[in-house]
C-alpha positions as CSV (number, residue, x, y, z in Angstrom):
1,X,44.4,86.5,115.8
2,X,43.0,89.3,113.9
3,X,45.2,92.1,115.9
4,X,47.9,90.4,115.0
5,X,47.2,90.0,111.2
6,X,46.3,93.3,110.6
7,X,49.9,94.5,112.6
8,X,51.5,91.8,110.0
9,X,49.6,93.9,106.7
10,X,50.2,97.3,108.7
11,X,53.9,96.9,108.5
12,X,53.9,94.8,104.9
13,X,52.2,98.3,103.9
14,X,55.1,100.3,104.9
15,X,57.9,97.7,103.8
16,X,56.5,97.8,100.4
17,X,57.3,101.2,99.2
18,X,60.6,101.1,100.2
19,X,60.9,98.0,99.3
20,X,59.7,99.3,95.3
21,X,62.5,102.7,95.9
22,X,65.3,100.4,96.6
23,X,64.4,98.6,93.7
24,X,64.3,101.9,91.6
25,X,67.4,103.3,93.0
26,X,69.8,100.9,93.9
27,X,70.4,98.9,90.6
28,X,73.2,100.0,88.5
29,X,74.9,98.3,85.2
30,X,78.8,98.6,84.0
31,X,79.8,98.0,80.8
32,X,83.7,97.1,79.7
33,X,85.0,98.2,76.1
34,X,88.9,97.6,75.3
35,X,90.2,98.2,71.9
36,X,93.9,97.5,71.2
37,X,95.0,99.5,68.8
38,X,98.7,100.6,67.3
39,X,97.7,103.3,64.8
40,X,98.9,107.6,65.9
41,X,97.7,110.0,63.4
42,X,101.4,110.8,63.3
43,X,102.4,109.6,60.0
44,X,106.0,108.6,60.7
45,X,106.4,104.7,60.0
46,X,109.0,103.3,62.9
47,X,110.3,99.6,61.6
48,X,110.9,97.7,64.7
49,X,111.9,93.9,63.1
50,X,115.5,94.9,64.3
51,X,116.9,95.0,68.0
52,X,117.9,98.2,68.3
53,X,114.9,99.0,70.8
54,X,114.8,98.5,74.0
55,X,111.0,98.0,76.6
56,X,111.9,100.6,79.1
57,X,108.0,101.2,80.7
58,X,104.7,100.3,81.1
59,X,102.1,104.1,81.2
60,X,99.1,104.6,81.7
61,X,96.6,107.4,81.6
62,X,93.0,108.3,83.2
63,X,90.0,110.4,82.2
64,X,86.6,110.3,83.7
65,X,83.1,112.5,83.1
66,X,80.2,111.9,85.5
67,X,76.7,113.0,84.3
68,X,73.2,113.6,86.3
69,X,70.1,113.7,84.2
70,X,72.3,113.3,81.1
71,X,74.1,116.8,81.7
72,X,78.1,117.4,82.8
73,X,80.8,116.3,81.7
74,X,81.7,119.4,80.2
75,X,85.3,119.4,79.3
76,X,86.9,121.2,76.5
77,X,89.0,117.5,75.8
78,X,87.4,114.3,74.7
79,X,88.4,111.8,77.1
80,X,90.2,109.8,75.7
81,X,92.6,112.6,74.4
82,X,92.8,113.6,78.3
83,X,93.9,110.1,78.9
84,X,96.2,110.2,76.2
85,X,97.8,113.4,77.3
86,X,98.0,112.0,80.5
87,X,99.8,109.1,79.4
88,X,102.2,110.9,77.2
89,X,103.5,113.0,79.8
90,X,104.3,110.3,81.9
91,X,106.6,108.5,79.0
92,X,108.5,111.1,78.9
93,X,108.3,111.5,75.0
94,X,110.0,114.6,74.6
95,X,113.7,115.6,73.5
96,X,114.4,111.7,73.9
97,X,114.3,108.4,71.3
98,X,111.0,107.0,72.8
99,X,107.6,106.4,71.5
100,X,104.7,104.4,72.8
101,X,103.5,101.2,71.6
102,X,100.9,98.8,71.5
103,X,97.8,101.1,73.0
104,X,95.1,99.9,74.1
105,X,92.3,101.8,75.2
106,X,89.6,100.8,77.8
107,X,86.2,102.4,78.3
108,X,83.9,101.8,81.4
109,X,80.5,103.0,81.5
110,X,79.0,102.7,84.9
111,X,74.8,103.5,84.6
112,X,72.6,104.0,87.6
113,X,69.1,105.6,87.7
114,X,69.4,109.5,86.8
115,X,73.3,109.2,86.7
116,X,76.4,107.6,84.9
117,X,79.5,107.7,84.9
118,X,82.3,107.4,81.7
119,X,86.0,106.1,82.6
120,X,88.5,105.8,80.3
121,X,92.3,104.3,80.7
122,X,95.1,104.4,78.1
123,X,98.2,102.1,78.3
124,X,100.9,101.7,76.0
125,X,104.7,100.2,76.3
126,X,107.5,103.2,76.3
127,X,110.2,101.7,73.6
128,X,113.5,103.4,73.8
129,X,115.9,103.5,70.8
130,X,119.2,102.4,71.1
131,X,120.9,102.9,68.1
């Protein structure tokens, strides 16, 4: 009886630390943050009460910065002006009547021990104008 307890204790002494590292290393959190927003710095006011628009697309754009011990994510851009440009350039904006509406921008922060990670995803409707 005691040979067998004291195997039983032998091996809860060796389950036990990495029982405690999993515990430390494994859990992670994520934390979602949209914001819906219609406002561009751009100050040109676009009335759209009348039909002479037209719902031609549905963009999106992407930007992400990881970080280890708090450091990286060293980009000359903020991300959400990457996303942005990102998102732009797949409307299409230039030399044509199009603008993007209704933007929303989404933030995900993903946390683990000693690392994170920052996502960010634009989307906007691509208007086209008819008249």
């Amino acid at each position: 009886m005691g040979a067998r307890f004291s195997a039983t204790k032998k091996s809860l002494r060796l389950l036990l630390p990495a029982f405690v590292a999993a515990l430390l290393l494994l859990p992670g959190c994520a934390v979602h943050n949209g914001l819906y927003n219609n406002v561009n710095q751009v100050v040109t006011s676009v009335e759209l009460g009348e039909a002479n628009y037209e719902v031609v697309a549905y963009v999106t754009g992407y930007a992400e910065a990881r970080y280890i011990f708090g450091v990286g994510g060293n980009k000359k851009r903020t991300l959400v002006e990457a996303a942005k440009s990102e998102m732009y350039e797949k409307a299409g904006l230039l030399g044509s009547p199009k603008a993007v509406i209704n933007q929303t921008v989404e933030t995900r922060f993903s946390f683990f021990p000693f690392f994170q990670k920052v996502e960010v995803t634009v989307s906007g409707h691509v208007i086209e104008f008819t008249d």
